[in-house]
N, C-alpha and C positions, 0 to 999 in steps of 0.2 A: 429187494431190501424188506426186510419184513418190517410192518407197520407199530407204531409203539400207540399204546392207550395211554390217552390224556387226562391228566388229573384234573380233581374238581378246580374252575376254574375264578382265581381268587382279586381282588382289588390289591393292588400295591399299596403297602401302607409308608407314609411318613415318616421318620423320626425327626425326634425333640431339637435337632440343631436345624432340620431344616424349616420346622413352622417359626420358630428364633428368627432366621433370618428375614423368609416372608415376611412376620411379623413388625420387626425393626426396619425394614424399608416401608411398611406400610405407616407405621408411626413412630414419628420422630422426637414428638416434644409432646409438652403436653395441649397445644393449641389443636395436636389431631386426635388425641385423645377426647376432647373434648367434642369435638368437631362429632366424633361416631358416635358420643353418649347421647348427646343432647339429638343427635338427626332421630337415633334408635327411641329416644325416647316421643320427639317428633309423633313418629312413623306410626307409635302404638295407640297416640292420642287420634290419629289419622283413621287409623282399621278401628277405633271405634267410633269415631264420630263425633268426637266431645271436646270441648274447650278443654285444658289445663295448663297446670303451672311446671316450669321444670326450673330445680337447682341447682345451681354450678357453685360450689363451696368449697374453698379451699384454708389450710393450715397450713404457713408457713414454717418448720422447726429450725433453730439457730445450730450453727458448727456443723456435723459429721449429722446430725439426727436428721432423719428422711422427711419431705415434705409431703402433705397427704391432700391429694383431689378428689372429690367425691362430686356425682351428679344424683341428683333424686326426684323423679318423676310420682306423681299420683294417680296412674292410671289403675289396670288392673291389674297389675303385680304377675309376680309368676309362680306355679304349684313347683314342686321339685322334681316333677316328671316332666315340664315343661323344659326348666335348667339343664338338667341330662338331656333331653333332644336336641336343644340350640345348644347350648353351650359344652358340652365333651366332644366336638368332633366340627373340625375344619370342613367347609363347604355345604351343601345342603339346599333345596330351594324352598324356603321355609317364614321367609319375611314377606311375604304376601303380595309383592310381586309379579311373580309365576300366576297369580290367581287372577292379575289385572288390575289389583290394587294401587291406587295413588301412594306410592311409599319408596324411600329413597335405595334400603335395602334391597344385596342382590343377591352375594355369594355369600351370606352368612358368616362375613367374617370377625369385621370392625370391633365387637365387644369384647371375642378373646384375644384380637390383637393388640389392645389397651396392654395387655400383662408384660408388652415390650418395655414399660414403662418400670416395672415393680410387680409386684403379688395385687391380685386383683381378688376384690371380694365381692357377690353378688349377694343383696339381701330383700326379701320381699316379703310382703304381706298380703295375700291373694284373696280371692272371693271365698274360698273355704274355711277361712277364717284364721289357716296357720300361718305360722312363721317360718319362711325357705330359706337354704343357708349353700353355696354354692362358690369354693375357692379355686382360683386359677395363679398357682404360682409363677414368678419371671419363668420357671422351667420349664412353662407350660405342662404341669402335673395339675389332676383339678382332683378336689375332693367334695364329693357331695354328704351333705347330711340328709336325716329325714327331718320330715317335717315336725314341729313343736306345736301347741296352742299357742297364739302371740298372747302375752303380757304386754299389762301397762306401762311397765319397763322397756321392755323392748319396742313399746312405741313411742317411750321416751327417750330412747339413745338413738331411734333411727331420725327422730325427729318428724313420724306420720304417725300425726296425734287420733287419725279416725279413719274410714274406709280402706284404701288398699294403695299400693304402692310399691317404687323400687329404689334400692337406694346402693348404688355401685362406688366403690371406694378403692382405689390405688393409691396402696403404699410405695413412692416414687424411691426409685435409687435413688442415690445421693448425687448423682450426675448431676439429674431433671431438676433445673429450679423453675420456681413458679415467680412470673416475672410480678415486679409491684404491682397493688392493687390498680392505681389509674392508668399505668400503661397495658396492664390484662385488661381490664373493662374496654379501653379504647380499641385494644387490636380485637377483641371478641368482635364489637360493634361493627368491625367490617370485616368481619372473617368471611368471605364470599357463600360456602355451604351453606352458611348460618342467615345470610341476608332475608329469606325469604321468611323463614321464622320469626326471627328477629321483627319483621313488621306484623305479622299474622295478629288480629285484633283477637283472636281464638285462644295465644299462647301469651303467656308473661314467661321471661325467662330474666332470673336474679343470680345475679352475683353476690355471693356474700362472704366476707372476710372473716374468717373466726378471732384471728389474732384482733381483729377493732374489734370485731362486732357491727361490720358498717354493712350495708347492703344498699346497692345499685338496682335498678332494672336496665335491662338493657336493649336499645332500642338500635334497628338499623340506620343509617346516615339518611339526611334526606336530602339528593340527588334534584335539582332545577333547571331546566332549560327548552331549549325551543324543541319540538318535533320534526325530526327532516325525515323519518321515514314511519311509515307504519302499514304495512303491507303482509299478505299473506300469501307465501312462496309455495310452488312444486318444486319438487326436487326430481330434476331427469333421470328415468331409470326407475324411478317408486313413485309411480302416477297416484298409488294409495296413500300417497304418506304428503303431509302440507306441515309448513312451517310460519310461524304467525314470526312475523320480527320488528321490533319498535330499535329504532335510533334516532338519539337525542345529540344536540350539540349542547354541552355546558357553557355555564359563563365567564367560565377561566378553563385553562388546560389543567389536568390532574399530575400530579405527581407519579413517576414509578416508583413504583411499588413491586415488595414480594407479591408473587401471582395469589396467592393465598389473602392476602389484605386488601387490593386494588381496587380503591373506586371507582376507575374507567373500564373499558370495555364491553364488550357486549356479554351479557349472565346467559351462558347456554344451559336449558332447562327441558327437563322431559317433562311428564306428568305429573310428578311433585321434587323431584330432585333437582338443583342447581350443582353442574357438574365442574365447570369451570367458566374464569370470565377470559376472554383471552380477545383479541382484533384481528385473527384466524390467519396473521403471516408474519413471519418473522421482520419482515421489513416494515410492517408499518407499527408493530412493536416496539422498534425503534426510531421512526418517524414522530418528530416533536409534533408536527401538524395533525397527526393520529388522535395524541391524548388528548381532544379538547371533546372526544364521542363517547357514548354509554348504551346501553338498551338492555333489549334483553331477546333472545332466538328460544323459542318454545315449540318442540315438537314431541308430542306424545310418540310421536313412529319411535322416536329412539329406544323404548322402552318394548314396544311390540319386535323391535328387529333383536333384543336382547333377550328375548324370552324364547322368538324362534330357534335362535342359536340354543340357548338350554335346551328347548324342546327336541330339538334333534340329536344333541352330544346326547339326552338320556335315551334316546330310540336306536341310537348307535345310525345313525341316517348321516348319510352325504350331504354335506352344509351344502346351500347355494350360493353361487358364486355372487350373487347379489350383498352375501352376510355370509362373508365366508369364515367372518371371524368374531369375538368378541365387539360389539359396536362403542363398551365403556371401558377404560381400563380397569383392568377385575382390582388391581389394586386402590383406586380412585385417586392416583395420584397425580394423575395429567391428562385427568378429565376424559375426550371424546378420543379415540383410534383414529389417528390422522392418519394411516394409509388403507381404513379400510375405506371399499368404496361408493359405499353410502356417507362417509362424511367428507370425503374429496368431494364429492357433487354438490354435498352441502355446504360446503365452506366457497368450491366456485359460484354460488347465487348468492351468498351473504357479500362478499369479496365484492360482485356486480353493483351493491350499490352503496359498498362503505370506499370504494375506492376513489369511486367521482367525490364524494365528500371532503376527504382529505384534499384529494387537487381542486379543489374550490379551496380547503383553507388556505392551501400554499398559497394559490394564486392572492388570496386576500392579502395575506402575511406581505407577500414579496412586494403587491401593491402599495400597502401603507409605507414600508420602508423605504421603499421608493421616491413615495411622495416626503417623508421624513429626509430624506437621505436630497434629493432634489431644493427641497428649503434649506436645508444647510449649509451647500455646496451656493445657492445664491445669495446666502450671510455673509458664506465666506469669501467671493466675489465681488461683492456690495464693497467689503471693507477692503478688499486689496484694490480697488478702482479708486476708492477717498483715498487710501494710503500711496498711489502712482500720483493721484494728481498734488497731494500735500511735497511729495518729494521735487516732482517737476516744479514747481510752485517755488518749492524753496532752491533751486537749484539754476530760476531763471531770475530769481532776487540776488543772488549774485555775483560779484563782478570781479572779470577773470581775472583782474590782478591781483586780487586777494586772495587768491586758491596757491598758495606757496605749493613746492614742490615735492613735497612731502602728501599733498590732498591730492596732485594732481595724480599720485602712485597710486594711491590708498583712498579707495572709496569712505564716504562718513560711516557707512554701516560697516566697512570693517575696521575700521579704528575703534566704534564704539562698542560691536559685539565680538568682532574676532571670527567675524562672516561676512558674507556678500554674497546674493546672488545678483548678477549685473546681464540684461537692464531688468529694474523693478517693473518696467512698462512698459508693453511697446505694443506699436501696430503693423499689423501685417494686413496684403491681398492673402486671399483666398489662393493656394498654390506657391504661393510665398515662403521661401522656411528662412528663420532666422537663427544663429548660435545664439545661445546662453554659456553665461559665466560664472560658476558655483567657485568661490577661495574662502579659504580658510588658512588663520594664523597657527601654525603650530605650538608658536608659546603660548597662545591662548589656550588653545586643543591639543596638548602634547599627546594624547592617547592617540591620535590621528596619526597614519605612517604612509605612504605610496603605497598604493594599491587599494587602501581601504576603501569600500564598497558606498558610490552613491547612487540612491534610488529615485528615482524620477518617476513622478503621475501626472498625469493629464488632469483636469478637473471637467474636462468635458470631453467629448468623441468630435467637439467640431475642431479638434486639433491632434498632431499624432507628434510623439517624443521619439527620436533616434540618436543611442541607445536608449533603454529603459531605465539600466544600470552602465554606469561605468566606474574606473577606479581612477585615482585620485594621483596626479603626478605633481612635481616637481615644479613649480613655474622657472620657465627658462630662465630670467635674468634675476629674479629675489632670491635672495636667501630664504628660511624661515616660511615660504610659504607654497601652501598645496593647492593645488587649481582642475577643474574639471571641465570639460566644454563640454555639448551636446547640440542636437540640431531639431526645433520645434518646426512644424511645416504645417500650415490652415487648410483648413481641410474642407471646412462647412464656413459661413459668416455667422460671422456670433457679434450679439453685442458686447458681454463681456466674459471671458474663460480666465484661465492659466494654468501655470504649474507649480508643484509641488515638490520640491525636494529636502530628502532625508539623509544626511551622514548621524548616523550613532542617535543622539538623541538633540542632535540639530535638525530641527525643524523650521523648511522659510519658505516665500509662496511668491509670483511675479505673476503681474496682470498681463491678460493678451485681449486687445480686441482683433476679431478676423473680418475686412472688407471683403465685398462681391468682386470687387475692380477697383 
């Protein structure tokens, strides 16, 4: 077969419906919009070293007209050659990163992904003293300008009255609303990415309402409690690589929460970015005894094994099976790659010592209830013992020829309520089982029919119920009335027990004491 010449060999390019999609799963509203303006903006105050302020500003418009979010940083702005290299083209390692830099950026993408939202406009004021101008429509079409001399003007609509700056502005479809001012400031204040900012004494970051005029600063939650762990972990398999991890017990349980908002959990953290807070297993995600922990897992490795993987996809080199894959999801949407397997090994050593915490709260939880649940059940004891001997009491005060034949049928408790259980009291040995006697009047209880279901509980284990349930028959010789037996038998000596039985929303209780002999 004769051999064919291979043409020059080219990158497969994208099209506009598939960065669309990308784009719209990566951000959904505008809390992830924000989420990449304000990290990006972060990130640049980071690579230079310097305090500043970042803007989060938004304009609500009434009916059909589009709401408009804009964030604005003062750092060093961008030249318009700068704009064309980051922004005209998806991917790139180019956020400083790749260089070892403390910065959250990875793939180069979050700022053109904002345009899932609406037509995005990039504006800046750089060290060279012009004006940049750089548009990304929802189409992802971007149009660059050149550069202008800024005017006083245009340092009055962007609202950076002096040195340099960025000021990125999405006009939102009509979809995208922007939630009220205090409930966006509140959910800002724990948007998890945002936490660590959010405290940084380096950054002030504002909220500000056009429609008021009103402006916030926003500050992260502040989080109290005792220290159960603070240790610095290996991770088996990357003897190069330690993880620093603090866990706190709060002073109340947290609320769940969207993953994005949650006060609890533990805040997993490379070199400068908070990736996700999560309790690293589904089950204790759902365990009530789970949310009463918080901390935070800091390992710079995560950021070293995420650069490796770059460094080889660009050398065209066989990944190692150590990082065989992406270590973050490229999208940042769920945080760390739970099946690669540098974070299996890392999530089994966090797991090692949040899981005995938990079984310690249980154990606590179950104990208190216990003890709660234990003083109750002696309350309710206490009063069924005054209430057998008040009955006995009245029952040895009088005298049988007054008990007509009509009392001698029909217990006082069921004349007066249209119930009985008989006897109210009684004593047994140990090994002893006596019947009980549950009636009920039907014209009192007419919803009550044969069969209907009676429940029986023990109040204590030093006695056992036979059935648990039974249904409810016919008494032989009355008319009009339903009756159920059952057979208690002691088990243990107790000074004072009983039981409990329930038809429907009858509720009645009979005292037992159990002798040794």
């Amino acid at each position: 077969m004769k051999s064919q010449t291979p043409g020059r060999q080219r990158k497969i390019e994208a099209d506009t419906r598939t960065l669309m999609q990308g784009a719209k799963l990566a951000i959904t509203d505008v809390y992830d919009a924000i989420i990449e303006l304000v990290t990006n903006a972060d990130d640049r105050y980071q690579v230079l070293g310097t305090s500043g302020r970042i803007e989060i500003e938004v304009e609500r418009r009434r009916g059909d007209s589009r709401g408009i979010l804009r964030v604005r940083d003062f750092a060093d702005g961008m030249t318009s050659e700068v704009m064309l290299k980051k922004l005209s083209r998806m991917g790139g390692r180019v956020s400083g990163l790749e260089k070892g830099l403390a910065v959250r950026g990875t793939n180069s993408r979050g700022a053109k992904d904002v345009a899932a939202l609406g037509d995005v406009t990039f504006e800046s004021i750089a060290g060279d003293g012009n004006y940049h101008r750089f548009e990304i429509s929802a189409y992802f079409e971007y149009t660059a300008y050149e550069p202008m001399t800024v005017t006083s003007e245009e340092r009055h609509r962007l609202r950076i009255r002096s040195g340099t700056g960025t000021l990125v502005t999405i006009d939102l479809e009509k979809e995208q609303r922007i939630p009220q001012h205090d409930t966006l400031r509140d959910r800002l204040t724990g948007l998890v990415p945002l936490r660590d900012i959010l405290k940084d004494s380096n950054r002030e970051v504002l909220l500000i309402d056009r429609n008021r005029e009103r402006i916030d600063r926003l500050q992260a939650p502040i989080l109290s409690g005792n220290e159960r762990v603070n240790e610095t972990i290996t991770i088996p398999g990357y003897d190069s690589i330690t993880a620093k991890l603090t866990i706190n017990r709060a002073g109340h349980p947290f609320e769940r929460d969207n993953p994005r908002f949650r006060l609890g959990g533990i805040l997993v953290k490379s070199r400068h970015g908070i990736h996700e807070s999560t309790l690293f297993d589904s089950s204790l995600e759902n365990d009530v005894h789970a949310q009463w922990f918080y901390g935070k897992l800091v390992c710079e490795g995560i950021d070293e094994l995420w650069n490796d993987y770059d460094e080889r996809f660009e050398r065209k080199e066989s990944f190692r099976t150590s990082n065989p894959k992406p270590v973050i999801d490229p999208s940042r949407k769920t945080g760390l790659t739970r099946d690669h397997p540098f974070v299996e090994s890392l999530v089994r050593e966090v797991l090692k010592r949040l899981r005995p915490l938990v079984e310690e709260e249980r154990r606590r939880v179950e104990s208190e209830r216990a003890a709660i649940e234990n003083a109750s059940t002696r309350r309710r004891l206490n009063e069924l013992e005054r209430a057998a001997s008040a009955f006995l009491r009245d029952y040895s005060a009088e005298d049988d020829t007054s008990i007509d034949s009509e009392r001698k049928e029909v217990s006082l408790g069921l004349k007066r309520k249209g119930f009985s259980l008989q006897p109210p009291y009684v004593q047994i040995v140990k090994g002893e089982s006596i019947y009980f006697t549950f009636s009920v009047l039907r014209e009192t209880f007419p919803e009550f029919d044969e069969g209907s279901a009676l429940s029986i509980e023990c109040l204590s284990p030093a006695i056992l119920s036979d059935p648990q349930v039974c249904g409810m028959e016919q008494h032989p010789t009355r008319q009009g009335l339903l009756r159920a037996r059952f057979k208690v038998t002691g088990l243990e000596a107790t000074a004072t027990t009983g039981v409990r039985v329930r038809l429907g929303q009858i509720l009645t209780e009979s005292a037992i004491i159990c002798h040794k002999s």
